[in-house]
N, C-alpha and C positions, 0 to 999 in steps of 0.2 A: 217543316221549315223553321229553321232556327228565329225567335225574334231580336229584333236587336233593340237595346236599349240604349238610349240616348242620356248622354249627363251633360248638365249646363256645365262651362266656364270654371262658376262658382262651385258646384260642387266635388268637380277634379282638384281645385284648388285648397278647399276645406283642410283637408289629412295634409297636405304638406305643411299648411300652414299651418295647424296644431303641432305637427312635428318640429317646426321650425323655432317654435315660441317655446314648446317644452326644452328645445335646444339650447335653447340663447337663456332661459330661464336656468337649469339645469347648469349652465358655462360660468353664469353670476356667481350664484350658489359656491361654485367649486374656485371665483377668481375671489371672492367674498367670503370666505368662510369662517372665518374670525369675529365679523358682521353679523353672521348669521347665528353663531351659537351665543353670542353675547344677548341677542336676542332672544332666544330660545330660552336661554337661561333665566331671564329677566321676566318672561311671559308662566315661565316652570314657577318662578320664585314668588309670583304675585298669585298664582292659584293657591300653591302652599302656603301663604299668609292668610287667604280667604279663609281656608281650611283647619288651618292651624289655630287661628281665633276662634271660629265655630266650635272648636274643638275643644280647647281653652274655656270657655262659657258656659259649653255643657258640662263640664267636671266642677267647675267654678259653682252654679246653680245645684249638683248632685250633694260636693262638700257640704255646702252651706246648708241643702235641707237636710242631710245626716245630723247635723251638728246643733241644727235649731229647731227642730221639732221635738225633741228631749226635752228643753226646755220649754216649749209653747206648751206642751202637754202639763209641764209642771204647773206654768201661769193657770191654763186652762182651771185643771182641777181646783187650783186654791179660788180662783174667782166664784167656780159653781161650785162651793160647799155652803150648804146651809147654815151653816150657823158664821157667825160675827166674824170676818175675816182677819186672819192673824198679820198684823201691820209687820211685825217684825220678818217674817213667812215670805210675804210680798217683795219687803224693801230687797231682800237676796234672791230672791227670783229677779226682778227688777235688776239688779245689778248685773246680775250673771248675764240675762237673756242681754243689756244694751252693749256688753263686754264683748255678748258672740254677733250683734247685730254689726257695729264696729268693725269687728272683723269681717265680715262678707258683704260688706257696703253695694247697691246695685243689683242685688239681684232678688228673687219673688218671693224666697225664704225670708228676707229680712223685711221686705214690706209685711209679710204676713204677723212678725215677730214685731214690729213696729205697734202692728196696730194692738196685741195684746200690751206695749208697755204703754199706749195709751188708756186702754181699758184700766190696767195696776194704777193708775196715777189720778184716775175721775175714781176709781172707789176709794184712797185715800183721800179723796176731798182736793187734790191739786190739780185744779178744774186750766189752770192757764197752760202747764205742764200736758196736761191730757190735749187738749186742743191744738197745740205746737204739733205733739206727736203724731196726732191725725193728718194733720194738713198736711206732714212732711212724707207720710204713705200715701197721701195724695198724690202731694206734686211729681212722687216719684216715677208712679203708674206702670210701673211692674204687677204684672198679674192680671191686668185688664182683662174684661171677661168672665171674671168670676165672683161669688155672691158676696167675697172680697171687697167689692165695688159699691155694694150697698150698706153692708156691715161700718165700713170708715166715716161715711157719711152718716151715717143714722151715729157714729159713736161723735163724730164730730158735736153734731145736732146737741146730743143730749148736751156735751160738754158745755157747749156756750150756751146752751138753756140754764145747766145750771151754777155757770157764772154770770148766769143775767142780760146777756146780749141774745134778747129775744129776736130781734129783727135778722142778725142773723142766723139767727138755729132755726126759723121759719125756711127762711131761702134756703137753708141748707137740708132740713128734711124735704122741702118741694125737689130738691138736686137730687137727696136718696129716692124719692118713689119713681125715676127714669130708672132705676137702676134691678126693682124690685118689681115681683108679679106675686098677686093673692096675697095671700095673710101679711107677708112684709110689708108688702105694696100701703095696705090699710093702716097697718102699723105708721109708717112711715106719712101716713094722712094725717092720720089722728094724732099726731107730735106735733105736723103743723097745725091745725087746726087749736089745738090746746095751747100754742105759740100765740096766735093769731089772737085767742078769745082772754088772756092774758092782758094784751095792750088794749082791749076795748076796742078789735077788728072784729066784731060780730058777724060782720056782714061779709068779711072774705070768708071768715071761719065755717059760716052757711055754705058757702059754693064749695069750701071745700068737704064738707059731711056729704051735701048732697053730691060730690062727684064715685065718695064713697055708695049709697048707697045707689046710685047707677050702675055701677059697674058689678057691685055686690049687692045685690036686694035682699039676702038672707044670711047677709053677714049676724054671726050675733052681736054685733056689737048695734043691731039697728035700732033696738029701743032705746039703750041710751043716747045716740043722735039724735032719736027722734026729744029724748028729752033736751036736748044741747038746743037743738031748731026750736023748739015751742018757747025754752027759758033761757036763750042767749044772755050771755056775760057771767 
């Protein structure tokens, strides 16, 4: 015996009315069509701008590390040569590298090329020059995430240590060692601390040796804290 199956009201009516709605939608469409590709085109046109900037940015960051890394390399070598850095050597390195930075303004090649012309300008002794240049790879914060982050900071540091604004190259080494882990990290201790024991802040300078040697209890640098801790100032 056959069963029969029963359908509500509502679901007889379901399929007509999709059919009715694709209809009337479907009628728009084809009374509207002028409407609708203006549209279309407008929704096309703003994807390909998403894309087309993306796209733009990465050849834009590619250019500029082709371009600046030649010269970072040159900075590099002349800073890490042992003997007495040739000023004349620098000042054209310097030149060159802020000629290509200039040109690729914004992007991580040039924060990176920043921070080497602040490096050239704290080993010629122009410690206000050196300082500007950091801040300004700072503020820019391209390339976050990388040891980039600690390197600016600790160069910052030194610079205003040694133009004399110890107060801030304290805060500013305490802002590198958030950025630093291990040997950096202590590095970046022991600047503030040597900040601190400077103005006759002993007593912060203590909390900061003894945070060192918590975290590192076999650091070598523990005997001489411990000489720092026993003969403060």
């Amino acid at each position: 015996m056959t069963r029969k199956i029963k359908y509500t009201r509502k679901e007889l009516k379901s399929p007509d009315e999709f059919i009715s709605t694709l209809g009337r939608t479907t009628l728009w469409m084809k009374e509207n069509l002028s409407t609708v590709l203006v549209a279309l085109a407008a929704v096309l046109l703003a994807f390909g701008g998403v894309f087309g900037t993306l796209s733009y940015f990465r050849w834009q960051e590619t250019k500029a590390a082709r371009d600046l890394w030649p010269q970072m390399n040159l900075a590099r070598e002349a800073l890490q040569a042992p003997a007495a850095p040739d000023n004349e050597n620098l000042e054209q390195i310097e030149q060159s590298l802020s000629a290509q930075v200039n040109m690729y303004p914004d992007t991580r090649a040039a924060r990176f090329a920043t921070y080497y012309l602040g490096s050239i300008a704290y080993r010629r002794g122009d410690y206000d020059r050196s300082v500007a240049q950091f801040r300004s790879a700072i503020s820019d914060g391209k390339g976050q995430g990388t040891i980039m982050d600690f390197l600016l900071r600790e160069g910052l540091a030194q610079a205003l240590e040694a133009k004399g604004d110890l107060d801030d190259a304290q805060k500013t080494y305490a802002e590198a060692v958030t950025f630093a882990r291990g040997e950096l990290r202590t590095q970046a201790w022991m600047g503030q601390a040597r900040t601190l024991s400077i103005q006759g802040r002993n007593e912060e300078a203590a909390v900061v040796f003894r945070k060192i040697l918590a975290e590192n209890p076999d650091t070598p640098l523990k005997d001489l804290i411990g000489i720092k801790l026993s003969h403060p100032g």
